[in-house]
C-alpha positions in Angstrom: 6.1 -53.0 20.0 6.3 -56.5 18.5 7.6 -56.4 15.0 6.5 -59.6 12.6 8.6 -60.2 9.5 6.9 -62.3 7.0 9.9 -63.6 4.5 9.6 -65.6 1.4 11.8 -68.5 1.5 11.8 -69.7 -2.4 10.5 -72.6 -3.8 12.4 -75.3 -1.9 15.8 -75.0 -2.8 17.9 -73.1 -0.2 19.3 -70.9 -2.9 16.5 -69.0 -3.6 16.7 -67.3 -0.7 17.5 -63.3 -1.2 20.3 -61.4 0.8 17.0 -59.3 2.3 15.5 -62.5 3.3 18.5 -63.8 4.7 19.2 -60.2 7.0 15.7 -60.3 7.6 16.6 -64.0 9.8 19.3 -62.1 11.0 17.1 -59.3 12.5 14.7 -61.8 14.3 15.0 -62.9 18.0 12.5 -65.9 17.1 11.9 -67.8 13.7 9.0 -69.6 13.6 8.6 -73.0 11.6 5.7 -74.8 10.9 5.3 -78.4 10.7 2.6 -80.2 9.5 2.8 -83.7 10.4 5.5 -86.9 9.4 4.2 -86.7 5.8 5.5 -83.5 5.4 8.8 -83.2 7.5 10.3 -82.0 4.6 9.2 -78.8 4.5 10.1 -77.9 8.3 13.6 -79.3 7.2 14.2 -77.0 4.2 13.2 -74.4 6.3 15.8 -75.8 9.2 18.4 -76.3 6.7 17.8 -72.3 5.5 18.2 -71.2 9.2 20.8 -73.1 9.7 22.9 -72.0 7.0 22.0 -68.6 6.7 21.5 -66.8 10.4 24.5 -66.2 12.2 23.6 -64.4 15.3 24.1 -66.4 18.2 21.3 -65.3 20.6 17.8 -66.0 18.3 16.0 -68.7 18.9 13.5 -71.2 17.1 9.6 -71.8 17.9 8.3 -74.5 15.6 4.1 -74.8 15.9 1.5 -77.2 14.2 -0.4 -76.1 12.1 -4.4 -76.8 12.1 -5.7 -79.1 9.8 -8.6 -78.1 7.5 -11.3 -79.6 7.9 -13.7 -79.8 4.6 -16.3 -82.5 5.7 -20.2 -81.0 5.4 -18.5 -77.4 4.4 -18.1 -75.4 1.0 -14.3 -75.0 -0.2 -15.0 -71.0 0.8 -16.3 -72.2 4.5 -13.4 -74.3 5.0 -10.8 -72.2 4.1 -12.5 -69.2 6.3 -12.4 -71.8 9.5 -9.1 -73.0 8.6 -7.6 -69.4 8.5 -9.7 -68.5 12.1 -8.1 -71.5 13.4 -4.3 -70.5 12.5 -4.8 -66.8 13.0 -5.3 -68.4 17.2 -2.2 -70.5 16.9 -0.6 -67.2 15.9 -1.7 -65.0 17.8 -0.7 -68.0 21.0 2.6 -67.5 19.4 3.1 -63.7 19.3 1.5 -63.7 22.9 4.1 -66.7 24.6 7.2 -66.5 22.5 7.8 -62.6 21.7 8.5 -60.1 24.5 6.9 -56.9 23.7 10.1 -55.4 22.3 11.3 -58.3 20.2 10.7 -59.7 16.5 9.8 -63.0 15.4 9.9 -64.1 11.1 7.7 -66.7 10.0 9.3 -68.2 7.1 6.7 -68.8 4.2 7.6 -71.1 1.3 7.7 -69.3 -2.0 6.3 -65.4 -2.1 4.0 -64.5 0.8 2.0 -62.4 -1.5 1.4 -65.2 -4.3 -1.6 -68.1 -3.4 -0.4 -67.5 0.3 -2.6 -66.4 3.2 0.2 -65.7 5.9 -0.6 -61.8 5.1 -4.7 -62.3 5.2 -4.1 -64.4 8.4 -1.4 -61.8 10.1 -4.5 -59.3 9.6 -6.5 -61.5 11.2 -5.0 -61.8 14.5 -4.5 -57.9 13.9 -7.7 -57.6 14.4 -8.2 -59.9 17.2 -7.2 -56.8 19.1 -5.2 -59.0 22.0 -1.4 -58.4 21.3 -0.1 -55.1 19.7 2.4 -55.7 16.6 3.2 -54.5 13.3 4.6 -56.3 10.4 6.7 -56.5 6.7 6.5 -58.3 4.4 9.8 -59.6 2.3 9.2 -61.2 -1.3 10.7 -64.7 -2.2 11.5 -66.7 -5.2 8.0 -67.7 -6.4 6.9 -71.9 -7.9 6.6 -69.5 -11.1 10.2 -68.1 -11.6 11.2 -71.7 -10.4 9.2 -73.6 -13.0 9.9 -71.5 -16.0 13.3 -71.5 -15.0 13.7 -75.5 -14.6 11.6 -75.7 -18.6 13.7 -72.8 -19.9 10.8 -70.2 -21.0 9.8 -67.0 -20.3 6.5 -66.8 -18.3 4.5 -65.0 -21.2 4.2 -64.5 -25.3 5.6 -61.4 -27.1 2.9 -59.0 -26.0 0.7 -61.6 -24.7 -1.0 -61.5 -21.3 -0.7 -64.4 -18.4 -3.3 -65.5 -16.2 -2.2 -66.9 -13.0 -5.1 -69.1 -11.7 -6.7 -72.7 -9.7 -7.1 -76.1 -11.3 -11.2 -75.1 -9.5 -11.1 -71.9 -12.0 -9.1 -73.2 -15.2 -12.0 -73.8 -17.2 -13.1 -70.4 -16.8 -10.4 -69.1 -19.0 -8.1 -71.6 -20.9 -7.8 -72.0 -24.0 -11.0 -69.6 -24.3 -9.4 -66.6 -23.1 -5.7 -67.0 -21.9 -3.1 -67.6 -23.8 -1.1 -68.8 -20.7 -2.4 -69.6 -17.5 -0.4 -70.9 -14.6 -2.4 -73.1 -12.7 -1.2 -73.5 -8.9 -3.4 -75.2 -6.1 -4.7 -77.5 -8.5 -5.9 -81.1 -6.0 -7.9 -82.3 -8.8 -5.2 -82.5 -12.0 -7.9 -80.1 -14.1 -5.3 -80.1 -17.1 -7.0 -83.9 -17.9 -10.3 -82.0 -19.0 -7.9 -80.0 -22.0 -8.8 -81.5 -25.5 -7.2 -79.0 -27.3 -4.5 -80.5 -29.9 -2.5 -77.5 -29.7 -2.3 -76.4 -26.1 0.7 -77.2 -24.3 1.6 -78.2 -20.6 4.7 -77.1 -19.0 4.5 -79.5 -15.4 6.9 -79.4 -12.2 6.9 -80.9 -8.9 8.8 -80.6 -6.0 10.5 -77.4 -7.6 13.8 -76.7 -6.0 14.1 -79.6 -4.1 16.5 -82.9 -4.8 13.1 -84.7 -5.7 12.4 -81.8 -8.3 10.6 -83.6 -11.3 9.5 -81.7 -14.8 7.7 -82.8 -17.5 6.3 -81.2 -20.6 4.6 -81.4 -24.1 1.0 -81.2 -26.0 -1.2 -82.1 -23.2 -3.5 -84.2 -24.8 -0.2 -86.4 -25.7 1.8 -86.2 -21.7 -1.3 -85.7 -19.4 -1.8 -89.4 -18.6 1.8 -89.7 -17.9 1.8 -86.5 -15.5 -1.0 -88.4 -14.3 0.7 -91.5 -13.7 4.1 -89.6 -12.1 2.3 -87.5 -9.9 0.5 -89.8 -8.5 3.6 -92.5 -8.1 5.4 -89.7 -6.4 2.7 -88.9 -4.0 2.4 -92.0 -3.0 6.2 -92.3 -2.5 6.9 -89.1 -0.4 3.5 -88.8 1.5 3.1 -85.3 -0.5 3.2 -83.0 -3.6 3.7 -79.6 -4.4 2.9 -78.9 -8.1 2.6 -76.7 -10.7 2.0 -76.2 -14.1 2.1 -74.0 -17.2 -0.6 -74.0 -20.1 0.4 -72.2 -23.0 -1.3 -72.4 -27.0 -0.1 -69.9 -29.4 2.8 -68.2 -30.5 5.1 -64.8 -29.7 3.9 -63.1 -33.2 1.0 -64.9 -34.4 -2.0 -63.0 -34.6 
């Protein structure tokens, strides 16, 4: 039977990848990268750069694949996403069909943790249940945006005690500075930490985590967000991309 490994890769910097991750390369007859278009080459290079420092056997091989683009015009966020994940689950299961033999395994390497804001697992069932080409599949953790963004500000993740709420810039309102003390806000297209007013909230901001372009910034947010503003957008513009993340913290490890 086809066996699928799903590996974490990290965050972007080569480094982060685990000795599991790294035997789990080893163990696959065919790596699969994803590219999605000039704008982001990067990311299929990171991933080139980890195969080609890390697996050693001589015979795998490497299948690289587009990935769909979703489409959002006349549909809900919830309709797009569902399409957009139908639409991939095809392009794997064309994958698994034409590049594996029945006996072999393939890893698709997925950047960060495969089980954190990623739908490589959800989209694996998927073609599961597609019922066309037999398979099963593990799942190896990664170095998470997280662990690389409290590691480039020098903080722990939470407050003495304290709970964390790991959440969308679509969903921040919901619980910050209401409810959460810290909420990690990934996913976030439309910069929700500019609607924050609170004078003692702060914002703990990275971009490109793990990568030579890796940019941090941090403070009150109602004193840095129009500067976040400014730099994430002037670095968008510049690579043709962004991958961010951010950190909203108010309070204190013993106060009440």
């Amino acid at each position: 039977m086809r066996q699928i490994l799903i590996v974490g890769i990290g965050a972007g910097n080569p480094e982060h990848m685990t000795m599991q991750a790294i035997n789990a390369l080893n163990r696959a007859d065919v790596l699969f990268i994803p590219t999605k278009g000039e704008a982001k080459s990067q990311l299929a290079d990171i991933r080139r750069d980890i195969c080609d420092r890390y697996v050693t056997r001589a015979d795998g091989r490497v299948a690289e694949f587009a990935v769909p683009v979703r489409q959002t015009v006349g549909r809900s966020y919830d309709q797009s996403v569902d399409a957009w994940h139908a639409a991939i689950a095809q392009s794997y299961e064309h994958l698994l069909i034409e590049e594996l033999k029945p006996d072999e395994t393939g890893a698709f390497l997925v950047w960060g943790d495969p089980m954190l804001y990623d739908s490589t697992i959800r989209i694996i069932e998927r073609v599961r249940a597609l019922d066309t080409v037999a398979f099963d599949y593990s799942v190896i953790p990664g170095i998470t945006s997280v662990q690389a963004l409290t590691a480039s500000h020098r903080i722990p993740l939470n407050l003495v005690g304290k709970p964390v709420q790991i959440t969308t810039g679509r969903r921040l309102a919901e619980s910050f500075p209401g409810l959460a003390e810290t909420a990690v806000v990934m996913l976030d297209g439309e910069q929700a930490f500019m609607t924050i007013d609170d004078p003692d909230a702060f914002i703990y901001w990275g971009a490109y985590l793990g990568t030579p372009q890796e940019i941090i910034l941090s403070g009150r947010v109602v004193e840095v967000r129009d500067e976040i503003l400014k730099i994430r957008a002037e670095a968008r513009d510049r690579h043709g991309w962004i991958m961010d993340v951010y950190l909203l913290r108010k309070g204190v490890d013993f106060g009440a």
